[in-house]
NUDO-575604 format. One line per field, with one value per residue: residue number from 0; residue in three letters; x negated, z negated, y of N, C-alpha, C in turn. Coordinates in steps of 0.05 Angstrom, whole numbers. Atoms other than C-alpha are relative to their C-alpha. Example, Ala and Ser with C-alpha at 12.3 -4.5 7.8 and 13.67 -1.06 7.14 Angstrom:
REM residues 2
nr [0_1] .
rest [ALA_SER] .
n.east [-18_16] .
n.up [0_1] .
n.north [-24_-24] .
ca.east [-246_-273] .
ca.up [-156_-143] .
ca.north [-90_-21] .
c.east [-18_15] .
c.up [0_-14] .
c.north [24_22] .
REM end
This chain:
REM residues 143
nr [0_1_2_3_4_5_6_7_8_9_10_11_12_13_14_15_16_17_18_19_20_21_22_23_24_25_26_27_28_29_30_31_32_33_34_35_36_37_38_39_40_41_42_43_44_45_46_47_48_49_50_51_52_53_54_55_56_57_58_59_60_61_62_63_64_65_66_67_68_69_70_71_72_73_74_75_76_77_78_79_80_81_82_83_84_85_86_87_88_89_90_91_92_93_94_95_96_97_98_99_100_101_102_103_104_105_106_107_108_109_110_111_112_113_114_115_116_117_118_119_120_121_122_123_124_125_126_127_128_129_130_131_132_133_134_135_136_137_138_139_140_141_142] .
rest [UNK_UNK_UNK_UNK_UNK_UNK_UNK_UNK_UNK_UNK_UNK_UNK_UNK_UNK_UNK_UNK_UNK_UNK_UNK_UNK_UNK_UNK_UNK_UNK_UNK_UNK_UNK_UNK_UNK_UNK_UNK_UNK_UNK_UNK_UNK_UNK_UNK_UNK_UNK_UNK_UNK_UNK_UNK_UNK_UNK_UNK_UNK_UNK_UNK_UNK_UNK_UNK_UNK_UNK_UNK_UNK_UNK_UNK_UNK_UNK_UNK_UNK_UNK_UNK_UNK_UNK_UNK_UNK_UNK_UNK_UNK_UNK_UNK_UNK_UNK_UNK_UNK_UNK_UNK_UNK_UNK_UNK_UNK_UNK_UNK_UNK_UNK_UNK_UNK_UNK_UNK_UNK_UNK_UNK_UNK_UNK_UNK_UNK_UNK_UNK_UNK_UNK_UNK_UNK_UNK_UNK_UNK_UNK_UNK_UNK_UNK_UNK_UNK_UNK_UNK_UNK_UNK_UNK_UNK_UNK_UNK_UNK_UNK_UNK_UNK_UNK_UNK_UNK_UNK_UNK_UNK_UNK_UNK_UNK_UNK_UNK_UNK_UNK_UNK_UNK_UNK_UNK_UNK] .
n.east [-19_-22_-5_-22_-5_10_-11_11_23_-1_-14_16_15_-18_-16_8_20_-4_4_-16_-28_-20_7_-4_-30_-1_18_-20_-13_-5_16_-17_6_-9_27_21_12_10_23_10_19_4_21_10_20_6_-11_-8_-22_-8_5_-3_-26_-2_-1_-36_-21_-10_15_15_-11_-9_13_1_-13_3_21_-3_-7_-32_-14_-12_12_-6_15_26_28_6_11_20_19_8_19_26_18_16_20_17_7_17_17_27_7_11_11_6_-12_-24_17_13_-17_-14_14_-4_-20_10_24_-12_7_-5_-19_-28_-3_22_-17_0_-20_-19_-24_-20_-22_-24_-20_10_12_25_14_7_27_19_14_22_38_9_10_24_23_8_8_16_-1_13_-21] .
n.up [17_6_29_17_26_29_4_-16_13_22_-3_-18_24_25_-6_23_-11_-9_22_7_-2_10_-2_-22_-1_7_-16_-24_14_7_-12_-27_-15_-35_-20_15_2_-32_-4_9_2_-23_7_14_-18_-16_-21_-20_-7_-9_34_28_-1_6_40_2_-15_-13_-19_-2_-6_30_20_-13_4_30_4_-4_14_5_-3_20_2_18_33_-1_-16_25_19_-14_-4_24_-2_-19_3_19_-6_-14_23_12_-20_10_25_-4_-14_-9_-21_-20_-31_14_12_-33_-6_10_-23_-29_-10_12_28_8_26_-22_-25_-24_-21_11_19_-12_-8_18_3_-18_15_21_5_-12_15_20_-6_-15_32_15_-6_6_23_-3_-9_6_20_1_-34_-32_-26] .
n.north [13_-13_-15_6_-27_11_30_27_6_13_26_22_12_12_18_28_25_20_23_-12_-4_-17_-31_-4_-9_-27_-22_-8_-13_-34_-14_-6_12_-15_8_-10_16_5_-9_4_36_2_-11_25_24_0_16_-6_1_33_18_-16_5_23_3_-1_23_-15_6_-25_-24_-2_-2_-35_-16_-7_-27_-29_-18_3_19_18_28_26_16_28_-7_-19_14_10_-14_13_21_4_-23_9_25_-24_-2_24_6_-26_3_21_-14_-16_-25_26_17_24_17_3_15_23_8_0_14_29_7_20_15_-10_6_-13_-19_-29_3_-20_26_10_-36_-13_17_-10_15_-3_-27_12_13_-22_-13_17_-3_-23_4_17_-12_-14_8_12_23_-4_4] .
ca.east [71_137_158_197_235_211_265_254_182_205_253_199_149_199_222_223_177_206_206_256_326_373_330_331_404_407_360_406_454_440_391_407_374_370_325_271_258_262_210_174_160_150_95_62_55_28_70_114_194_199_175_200_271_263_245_313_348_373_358_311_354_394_331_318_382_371_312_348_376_447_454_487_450_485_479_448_395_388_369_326_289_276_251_200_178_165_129_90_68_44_7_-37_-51_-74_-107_-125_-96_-34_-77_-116_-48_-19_-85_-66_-1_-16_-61_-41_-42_-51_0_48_42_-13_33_30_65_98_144_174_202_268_292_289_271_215_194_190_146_103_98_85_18_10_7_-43_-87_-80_-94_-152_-126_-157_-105] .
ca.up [89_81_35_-22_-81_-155_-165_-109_-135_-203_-177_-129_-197_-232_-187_-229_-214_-166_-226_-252_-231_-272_-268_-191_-194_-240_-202_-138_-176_-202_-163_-95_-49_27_82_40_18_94_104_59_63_141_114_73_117_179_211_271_278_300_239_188_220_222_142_141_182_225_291_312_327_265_223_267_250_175_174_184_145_109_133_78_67_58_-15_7_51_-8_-55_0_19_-67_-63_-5_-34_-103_-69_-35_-103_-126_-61_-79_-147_-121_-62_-72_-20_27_91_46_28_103_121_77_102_169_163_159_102_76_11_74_116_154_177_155_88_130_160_93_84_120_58_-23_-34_12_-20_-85_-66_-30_-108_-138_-96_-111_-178_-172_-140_-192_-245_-209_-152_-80_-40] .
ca.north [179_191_257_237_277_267_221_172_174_158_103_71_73_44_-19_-85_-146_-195_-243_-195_-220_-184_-116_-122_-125_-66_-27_-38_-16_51_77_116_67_105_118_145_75_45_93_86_2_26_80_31_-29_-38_-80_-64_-43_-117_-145_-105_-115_-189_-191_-153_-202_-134_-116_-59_-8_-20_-15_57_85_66_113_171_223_204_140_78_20_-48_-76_-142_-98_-49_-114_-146_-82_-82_-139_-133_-60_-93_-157_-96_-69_-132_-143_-74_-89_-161_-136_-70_-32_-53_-61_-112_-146_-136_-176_-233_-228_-230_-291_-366_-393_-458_-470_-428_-492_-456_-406_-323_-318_-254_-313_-321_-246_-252_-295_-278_-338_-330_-268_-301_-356_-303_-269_-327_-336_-270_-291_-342_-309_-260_-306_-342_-398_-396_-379] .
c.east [25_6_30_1_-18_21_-3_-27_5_14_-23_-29_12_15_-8_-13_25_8_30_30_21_-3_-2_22_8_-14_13_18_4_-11_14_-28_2_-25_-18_-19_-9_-25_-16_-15_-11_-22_-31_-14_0_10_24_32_-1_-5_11_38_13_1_25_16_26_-13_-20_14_19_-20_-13_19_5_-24_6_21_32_10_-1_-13_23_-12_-17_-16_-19_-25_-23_-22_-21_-20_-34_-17_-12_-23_-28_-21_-18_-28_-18_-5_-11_-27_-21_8_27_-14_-16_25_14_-19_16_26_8_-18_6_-17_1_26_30_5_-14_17_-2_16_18_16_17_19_22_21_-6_-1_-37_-22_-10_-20_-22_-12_-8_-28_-5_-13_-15_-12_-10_-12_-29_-1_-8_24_7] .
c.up [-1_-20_-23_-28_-31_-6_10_-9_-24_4_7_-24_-21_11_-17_26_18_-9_-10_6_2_-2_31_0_-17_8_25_-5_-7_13_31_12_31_20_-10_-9_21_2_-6_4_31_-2_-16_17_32_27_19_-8_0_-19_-19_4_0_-26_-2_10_22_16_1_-4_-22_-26_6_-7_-41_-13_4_-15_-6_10_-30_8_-9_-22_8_23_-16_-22_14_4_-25_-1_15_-12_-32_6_7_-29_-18_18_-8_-21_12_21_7_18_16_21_-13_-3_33_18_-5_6_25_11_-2_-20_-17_-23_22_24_24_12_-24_-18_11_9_-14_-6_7_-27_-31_-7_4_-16_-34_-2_5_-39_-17_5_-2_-31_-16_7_-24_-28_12_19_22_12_18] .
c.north [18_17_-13_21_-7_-13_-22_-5_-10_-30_-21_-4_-18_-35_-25_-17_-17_-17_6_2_16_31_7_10_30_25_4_20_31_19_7_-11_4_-6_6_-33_-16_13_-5_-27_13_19_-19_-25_8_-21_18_5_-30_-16_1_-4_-35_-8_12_-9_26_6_32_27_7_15_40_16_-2_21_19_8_-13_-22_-20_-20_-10_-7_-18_10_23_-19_-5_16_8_-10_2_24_-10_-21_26_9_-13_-1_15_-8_-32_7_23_20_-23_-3_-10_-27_1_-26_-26_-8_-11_-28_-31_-10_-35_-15_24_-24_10_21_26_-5_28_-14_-8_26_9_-17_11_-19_-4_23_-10_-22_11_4_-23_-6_20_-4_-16_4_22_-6_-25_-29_10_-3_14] .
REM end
């Protein structure tokens, strides 16, 4: 796993729910948002460069040079990446572990149209649907 300081640890315990709109946006906001968190979702899950830069709607080599030292995130890749590391969050606490929630990711899905709910991750829309079956499952729907 990627090393992080005791602030980025406090930030990345601290990210708001998905649900959470207006604390997203204020969490963009104040927090220094860098490669630490790239890393991080890329420590975490188990999916590929090629994946992980498609949910960011950037290309590989983009998403390579955001993992390193002193480079600036874009705001709207700052929010988005947010987003996917809170959906992340949820996933373990639903799950159990992220290669439990990478599974279910990974797997077609019926209320996805039969298709991987990882297919929806390049949108925040998508990502929000995603947490809502998160949140049915965590209250007790088969899904």
């Amino acid at each position: 796993m990627t090393s992080l300081s005791n602030a980025q640890k406090k930030a990345l315990a601290n990210i708001p729910a998905v649900s959470s709109h207006m604390d997203i946006f204020y969490f963009v906001k104040k927090e220094k948002i860098d490669e630490h968190f790239v890393n991080y979702l890329k420590a975490e899950s188990s999916f590929s460069d090629d994946e992980i830069s498609d949910w960011l709607n950037i290309s590989v080599k983009t998403l390579r040079s955001y993992r390193s030292p002193g480079t600036s995130l874009k705001e709207n890749l700052k929010e988005h990446l947010i987003l996917i590391l809170s959906l992340y969050e949820h996933g373990k606490e639903v799950f159990e572990s992220a290669e439990n929630f990478d599974k279910w990711l990974a797997a077609p899905n019926y209320y996805f149209d039969n298709q991987p709910p990882k297919e929806f991750l390049s949108t925040t829309s998508g990502i929000k649907f995603i947490d809502d079956q998160l949140s049915s499952i965590e209250y007790g729907d088969n899904v």
